[in-house]
C-alpha positions, 0 to 999 in steps of 0.5 A: 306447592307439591313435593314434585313442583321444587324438582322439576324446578330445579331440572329445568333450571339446569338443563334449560330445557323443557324436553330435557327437563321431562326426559330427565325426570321420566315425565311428559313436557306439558307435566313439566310445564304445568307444573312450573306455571303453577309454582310461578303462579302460586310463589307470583314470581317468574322464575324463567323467561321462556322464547321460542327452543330457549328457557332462560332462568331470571333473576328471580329464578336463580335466587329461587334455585340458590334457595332449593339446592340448599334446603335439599342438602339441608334435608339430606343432612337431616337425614344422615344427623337422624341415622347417626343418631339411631345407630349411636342413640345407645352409645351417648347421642350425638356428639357435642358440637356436631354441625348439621346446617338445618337445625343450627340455621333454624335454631339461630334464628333471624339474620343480623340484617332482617327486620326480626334481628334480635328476635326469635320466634317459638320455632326457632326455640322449638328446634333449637331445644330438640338439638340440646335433647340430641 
């Protein structure tokens, strides 16, 4: 996957339009359509049901597009927890308690329901050590 394949996924979920998708995106139609083939290629799902002027989103695809949105306001959070940070570095840090979705979701580790419960792996140790050092 590259950084452009998750963007042009979430245009054309919500105009549901390759034409639009590519005006929006200053790119051409087949870029678009390329591009998304790839990804359903590469994630082997089918992220949208294609018919003759329409693009609907399936099941699959709305569960994907849920997922992205959130991880891209998740990264956009880390982005505003890092600047914080630098400017308040001299003042004490970040203050305790301070929320950020990302690192605390990561830190958390598994969900209740999952297979890995209880378990947490050395990532999830990883983030959570660099959020008690802010």
């Amino acid at each position: 996957m590259n950084l452009f394949q998750p963007e042009y996924f979430k245009k054309l979920a919500e105009l549901r339009s390759f034409r639009l998708a590519a005006e929006a995106l200053y790119v051409s139609q087949p870029n678009v359509s390329i591009q998304i083939s790839a990804l359903e290629k590469e994630w082997g799902i089918v992220l949208f049901e294609r018919g003759y002027m329409t693009v609907s989103i399936t099941p699959a695809g709305k569960i994907m597009y849920d997922t992205i949105t959130q991880a891209t306001a998740d990264f956009e959070n880390s982005f505003d927890l890092a600047r914080y940070t630098s400017v308040h570095r001299s003042a004490g840090g970040v203050p305790f308690g301070q929320s950020y979705g990302f690192a605390f979701r990561i830190s958390a580790g598994p969900s209740r329901g999952s297979p890995n419960a209880g378990k947490h792996s050395r990532g999830s140790a990883y983030f959570a050590s660099k959020q008690r050092e802010i």
